[in-house]
TORPA-4810 file (N, C-alpha, C, O; in nm, 3 decimals):
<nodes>
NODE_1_0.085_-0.117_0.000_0.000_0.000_0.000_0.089_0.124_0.000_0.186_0.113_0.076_X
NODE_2_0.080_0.245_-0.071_0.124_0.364_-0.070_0.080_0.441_-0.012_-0.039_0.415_0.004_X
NODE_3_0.107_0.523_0.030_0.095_0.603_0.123_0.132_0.753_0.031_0.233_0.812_0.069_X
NODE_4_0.056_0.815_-0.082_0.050_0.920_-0.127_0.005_1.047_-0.059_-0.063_1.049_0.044_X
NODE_5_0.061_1.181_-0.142_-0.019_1.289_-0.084_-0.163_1.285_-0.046_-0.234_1.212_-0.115_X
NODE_6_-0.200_1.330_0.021_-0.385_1.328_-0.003_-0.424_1.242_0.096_-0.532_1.260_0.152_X
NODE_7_-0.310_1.098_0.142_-0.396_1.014_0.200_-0.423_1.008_0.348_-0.333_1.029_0.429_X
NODE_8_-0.554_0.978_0.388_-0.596_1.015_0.544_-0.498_0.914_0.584_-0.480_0.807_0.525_X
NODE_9_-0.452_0.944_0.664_-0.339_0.842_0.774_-0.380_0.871_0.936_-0.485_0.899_0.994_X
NODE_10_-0.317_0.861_0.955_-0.312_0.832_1.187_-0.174_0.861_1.184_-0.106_0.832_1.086_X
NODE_11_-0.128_0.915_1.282_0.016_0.977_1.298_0.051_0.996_1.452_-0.009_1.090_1.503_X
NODE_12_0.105_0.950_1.506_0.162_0.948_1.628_0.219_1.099_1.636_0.287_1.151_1.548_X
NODE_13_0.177_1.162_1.763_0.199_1.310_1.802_0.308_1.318_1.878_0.301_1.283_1.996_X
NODE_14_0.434_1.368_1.818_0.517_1.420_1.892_0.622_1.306_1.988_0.684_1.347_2.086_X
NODE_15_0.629_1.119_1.927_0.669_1.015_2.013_0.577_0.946_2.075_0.602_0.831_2.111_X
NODE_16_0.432_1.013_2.104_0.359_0.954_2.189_0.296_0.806_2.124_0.298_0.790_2.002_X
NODE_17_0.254_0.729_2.189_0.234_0.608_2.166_0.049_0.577_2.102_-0.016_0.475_2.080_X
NODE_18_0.024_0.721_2.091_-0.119_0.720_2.089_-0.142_0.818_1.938_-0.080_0.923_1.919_X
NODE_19_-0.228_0.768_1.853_-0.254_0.808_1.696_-0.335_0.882_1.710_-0.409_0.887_1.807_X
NODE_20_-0.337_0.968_1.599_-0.410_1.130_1.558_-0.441_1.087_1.436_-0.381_1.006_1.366_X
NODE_21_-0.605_1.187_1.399_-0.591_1.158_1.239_-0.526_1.252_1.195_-0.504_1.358_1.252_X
NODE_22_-0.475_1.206_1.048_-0.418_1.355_1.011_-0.397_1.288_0.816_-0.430_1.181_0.765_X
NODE_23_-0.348_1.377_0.774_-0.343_1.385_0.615_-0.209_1.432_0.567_-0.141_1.534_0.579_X
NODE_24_-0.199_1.307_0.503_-0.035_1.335_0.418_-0.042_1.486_0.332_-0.138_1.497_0.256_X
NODE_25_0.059_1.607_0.340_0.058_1.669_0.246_0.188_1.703_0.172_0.205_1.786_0.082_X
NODE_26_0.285_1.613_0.233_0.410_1.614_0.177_0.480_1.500_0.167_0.441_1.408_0.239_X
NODE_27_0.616_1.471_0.064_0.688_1.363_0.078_0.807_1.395_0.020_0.816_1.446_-0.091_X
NODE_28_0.906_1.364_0.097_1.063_1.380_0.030_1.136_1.305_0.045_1.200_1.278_0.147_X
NODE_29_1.141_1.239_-0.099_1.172_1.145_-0.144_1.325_1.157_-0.171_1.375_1.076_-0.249_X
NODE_30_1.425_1.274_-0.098_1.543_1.263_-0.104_1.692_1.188_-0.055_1.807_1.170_-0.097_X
NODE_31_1.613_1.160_0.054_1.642_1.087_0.185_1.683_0.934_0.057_1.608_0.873_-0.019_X
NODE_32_1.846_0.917_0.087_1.857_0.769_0.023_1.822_0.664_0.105_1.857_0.551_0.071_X
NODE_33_1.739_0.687_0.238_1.733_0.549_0.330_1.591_0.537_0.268_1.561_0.468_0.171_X
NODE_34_1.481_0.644_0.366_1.337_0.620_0.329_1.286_0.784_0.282_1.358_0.884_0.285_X
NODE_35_1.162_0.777_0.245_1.112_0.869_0.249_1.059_0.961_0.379_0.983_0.907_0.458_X
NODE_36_1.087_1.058_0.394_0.992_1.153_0.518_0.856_1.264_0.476_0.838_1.355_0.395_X
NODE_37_0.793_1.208_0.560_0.633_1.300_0.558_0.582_1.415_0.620_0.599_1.426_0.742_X
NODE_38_0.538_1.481_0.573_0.508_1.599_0.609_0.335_1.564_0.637_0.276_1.500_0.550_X
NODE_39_0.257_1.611_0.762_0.137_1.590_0.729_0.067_1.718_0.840_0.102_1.768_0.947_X
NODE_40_-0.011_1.728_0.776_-0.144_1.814_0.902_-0.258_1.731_0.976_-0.323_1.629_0.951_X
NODE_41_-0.254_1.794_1.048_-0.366_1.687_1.152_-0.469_1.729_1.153_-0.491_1.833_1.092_X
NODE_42_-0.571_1.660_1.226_-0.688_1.714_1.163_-0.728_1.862_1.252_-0.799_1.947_1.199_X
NODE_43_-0.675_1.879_1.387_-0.701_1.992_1.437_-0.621_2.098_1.324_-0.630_2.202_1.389_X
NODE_44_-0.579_2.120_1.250_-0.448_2.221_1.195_-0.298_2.206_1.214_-0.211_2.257_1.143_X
NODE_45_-0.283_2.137_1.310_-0.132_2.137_1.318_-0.086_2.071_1.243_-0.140_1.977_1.186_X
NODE_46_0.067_2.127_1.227_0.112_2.043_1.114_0.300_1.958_1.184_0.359_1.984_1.290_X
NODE_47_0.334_1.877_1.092_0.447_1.830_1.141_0.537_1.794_1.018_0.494_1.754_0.910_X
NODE_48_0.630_1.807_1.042_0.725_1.745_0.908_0.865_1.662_0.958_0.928_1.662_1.064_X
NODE_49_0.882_1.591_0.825_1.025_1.480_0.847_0.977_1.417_0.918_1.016_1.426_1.035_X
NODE_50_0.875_1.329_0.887_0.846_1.202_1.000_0.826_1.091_0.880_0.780_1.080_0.766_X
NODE_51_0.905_0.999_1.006_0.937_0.874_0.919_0.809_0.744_0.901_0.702_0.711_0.952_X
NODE_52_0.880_0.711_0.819_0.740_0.561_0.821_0.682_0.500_0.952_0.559_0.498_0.962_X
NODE_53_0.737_0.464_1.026_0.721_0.388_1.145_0.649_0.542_1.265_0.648_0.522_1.387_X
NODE_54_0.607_0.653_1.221_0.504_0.724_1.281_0.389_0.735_1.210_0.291_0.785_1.266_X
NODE_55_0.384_0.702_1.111_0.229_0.724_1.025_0.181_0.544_1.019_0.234_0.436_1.044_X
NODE_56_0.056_0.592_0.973_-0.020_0.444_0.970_-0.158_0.454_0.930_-0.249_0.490_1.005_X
NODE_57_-0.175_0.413_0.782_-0.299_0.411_0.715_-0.429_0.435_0.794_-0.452_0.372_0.898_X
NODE_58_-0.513_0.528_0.743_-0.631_0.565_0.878_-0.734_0.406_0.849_-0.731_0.323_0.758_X
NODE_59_-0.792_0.413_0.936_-0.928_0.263_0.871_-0.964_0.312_0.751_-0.921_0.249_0.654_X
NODE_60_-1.059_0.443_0.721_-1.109_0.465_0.576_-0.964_0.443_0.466_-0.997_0.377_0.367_X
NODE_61_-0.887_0.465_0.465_-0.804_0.404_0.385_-0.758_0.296_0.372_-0.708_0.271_0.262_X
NODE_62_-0.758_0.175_0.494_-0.747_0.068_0.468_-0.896_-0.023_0.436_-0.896_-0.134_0.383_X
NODE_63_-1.006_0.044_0.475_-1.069_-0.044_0.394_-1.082_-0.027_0.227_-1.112_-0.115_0.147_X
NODE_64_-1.048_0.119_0.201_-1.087_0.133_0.082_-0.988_0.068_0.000_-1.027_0.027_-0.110_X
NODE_65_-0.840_0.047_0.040_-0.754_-0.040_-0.010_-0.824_-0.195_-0.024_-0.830_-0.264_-0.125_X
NODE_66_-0.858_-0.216_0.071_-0.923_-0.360_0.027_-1.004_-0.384_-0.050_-1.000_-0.483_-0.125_X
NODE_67_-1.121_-0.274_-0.047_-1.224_-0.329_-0.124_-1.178_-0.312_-0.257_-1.216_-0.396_-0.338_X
NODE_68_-1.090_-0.202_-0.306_-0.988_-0.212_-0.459_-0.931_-0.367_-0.476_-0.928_-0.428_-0.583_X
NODE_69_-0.894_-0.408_-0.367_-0.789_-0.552_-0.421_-0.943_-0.627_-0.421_-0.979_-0.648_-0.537_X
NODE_70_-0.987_-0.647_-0.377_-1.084_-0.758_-0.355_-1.183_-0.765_-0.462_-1.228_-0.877_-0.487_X
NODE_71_-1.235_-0.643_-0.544_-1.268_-0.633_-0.695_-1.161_-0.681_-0.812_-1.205_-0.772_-0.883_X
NODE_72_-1.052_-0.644_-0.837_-0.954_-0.691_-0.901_-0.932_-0.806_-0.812_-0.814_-0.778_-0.787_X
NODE_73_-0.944_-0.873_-0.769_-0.911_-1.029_-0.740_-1.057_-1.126_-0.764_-1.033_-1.245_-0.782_X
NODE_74_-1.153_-1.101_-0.765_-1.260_-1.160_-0.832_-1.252_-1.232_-0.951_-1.277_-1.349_-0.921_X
NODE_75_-1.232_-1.225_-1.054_-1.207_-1.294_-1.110_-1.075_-1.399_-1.120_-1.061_-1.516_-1.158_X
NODE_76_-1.021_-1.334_-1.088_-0.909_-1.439_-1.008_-0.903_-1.570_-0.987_-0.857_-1.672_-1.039_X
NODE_77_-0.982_-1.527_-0.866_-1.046_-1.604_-0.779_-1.161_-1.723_-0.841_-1.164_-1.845_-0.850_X
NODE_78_-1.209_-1.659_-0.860_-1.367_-1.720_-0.975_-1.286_-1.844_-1.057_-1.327_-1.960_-1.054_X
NODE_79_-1.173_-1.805_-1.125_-1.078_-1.883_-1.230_-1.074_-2.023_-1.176_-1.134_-2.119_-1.225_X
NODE_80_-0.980_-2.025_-1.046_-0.900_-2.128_-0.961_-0.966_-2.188_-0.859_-0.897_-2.261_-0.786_X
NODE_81_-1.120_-2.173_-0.826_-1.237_-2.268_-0.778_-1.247_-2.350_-0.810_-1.339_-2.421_-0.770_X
</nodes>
């Protein structure tokens, strides 16, 4: 799953162990290890240079990821029954 501009994510505030919603609005992709994110939360605040292991797909984005694979896998599926 990608994790593009635009997408609603959950983001750990500041180290804390506890998720915020919030929305990707940046990515810099310069970094030769990983990429870092820039995102706003949903109150307004914003945060930048945060790494993978603080963001984390919101539910509305992970279901909507699924229900994409799970249409394109239908027939698939249907085939190998």
């Amino acid at each position: 799953m990608n994790l593009d501009i635009g997408t609603a994510v959950e983001t750990r505030y500041k180290q804390e162990q506890v998720f915020y919603r919030s929305v990707i609005t940046h990515i810099d992709t310069t970094s030769a290890r990983y990429p870092l994110y820039s995102i706003r939360y949903e109150d307004g605040e914003t945060a930048d240079g945060l790494r993978w292991d603080a963001i984390r797909p919101s539910l509305s984005t992970l279901k909507s990821f699924l229900k994409e694979r799970e249409i394109s896998l239908k027939p698939i599926i249907r085939r190998h029954r």
